[in-house]
C-alpha positions in Angstrom: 120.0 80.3 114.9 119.8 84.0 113.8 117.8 85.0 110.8 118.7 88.3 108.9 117.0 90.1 106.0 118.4 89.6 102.7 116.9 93.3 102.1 117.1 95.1 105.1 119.7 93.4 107.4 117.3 93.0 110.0 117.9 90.2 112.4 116.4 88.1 114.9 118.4 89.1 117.5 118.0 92.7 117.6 113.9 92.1 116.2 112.4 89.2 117.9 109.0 90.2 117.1 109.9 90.1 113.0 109.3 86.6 111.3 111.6 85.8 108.6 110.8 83.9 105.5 112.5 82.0 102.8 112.1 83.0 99.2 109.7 80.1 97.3 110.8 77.1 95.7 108.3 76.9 93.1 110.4 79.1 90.5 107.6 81.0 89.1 107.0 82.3 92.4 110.1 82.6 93.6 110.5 85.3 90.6 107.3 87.3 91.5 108.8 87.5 94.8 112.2 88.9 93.3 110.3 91.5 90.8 108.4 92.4 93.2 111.1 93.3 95.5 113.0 94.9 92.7 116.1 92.8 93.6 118.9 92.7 91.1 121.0 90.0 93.2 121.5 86.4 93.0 118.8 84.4 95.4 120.1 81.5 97.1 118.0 78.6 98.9 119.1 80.0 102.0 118.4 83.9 101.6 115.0 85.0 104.0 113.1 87.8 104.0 111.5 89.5 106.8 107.4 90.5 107.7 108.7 94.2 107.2 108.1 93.5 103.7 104.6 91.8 103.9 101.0 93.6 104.5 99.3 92.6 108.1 96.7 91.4 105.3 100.1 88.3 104.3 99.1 86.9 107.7 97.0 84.9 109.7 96.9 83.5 112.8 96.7 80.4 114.2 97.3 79.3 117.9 98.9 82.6 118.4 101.5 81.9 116.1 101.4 84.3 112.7 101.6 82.1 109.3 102.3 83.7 106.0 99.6 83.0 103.8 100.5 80.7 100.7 99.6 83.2 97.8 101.5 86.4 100.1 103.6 88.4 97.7 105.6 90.8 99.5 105.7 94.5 98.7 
């Protein structure tokens, strides 16, 4: 399955090393997320966003796998 950036169009394909991550379902969140990003668009369920848009502080890592931190806010 290839993931793409609702933001920047980048993909999985072309950026292996990204991660890609799906906009919260807790609403409140979910609309931090969206001010934060100064989006104006509709966010569907489905819509990701990629680590380009978190700090190296959003992550940590665990069995060599990098985890977005629960309270990460992107920037």
């Amino acid at each position: 399955m290839v993931h793409r950036c609702v933001i920047c169009h980048s993909n999985s394909t072309k950026n292996p090393n990204l991660s890609f991550h799906r906009f919260p379902k807790d609403p409140e969140k979910r609309e931090v997320w969206i001010n934060n990003l100064n989006l104006k668009m509709q966010i569907k369920d489905w819509h990701q966003i990629c680590s380009l848009h978190f700090s190296p502080m959003s992550y940590v890592f665990s069995n060599e796998r990098k985890i977005l931190k629960f309270d990460a806010l992107p920037v």
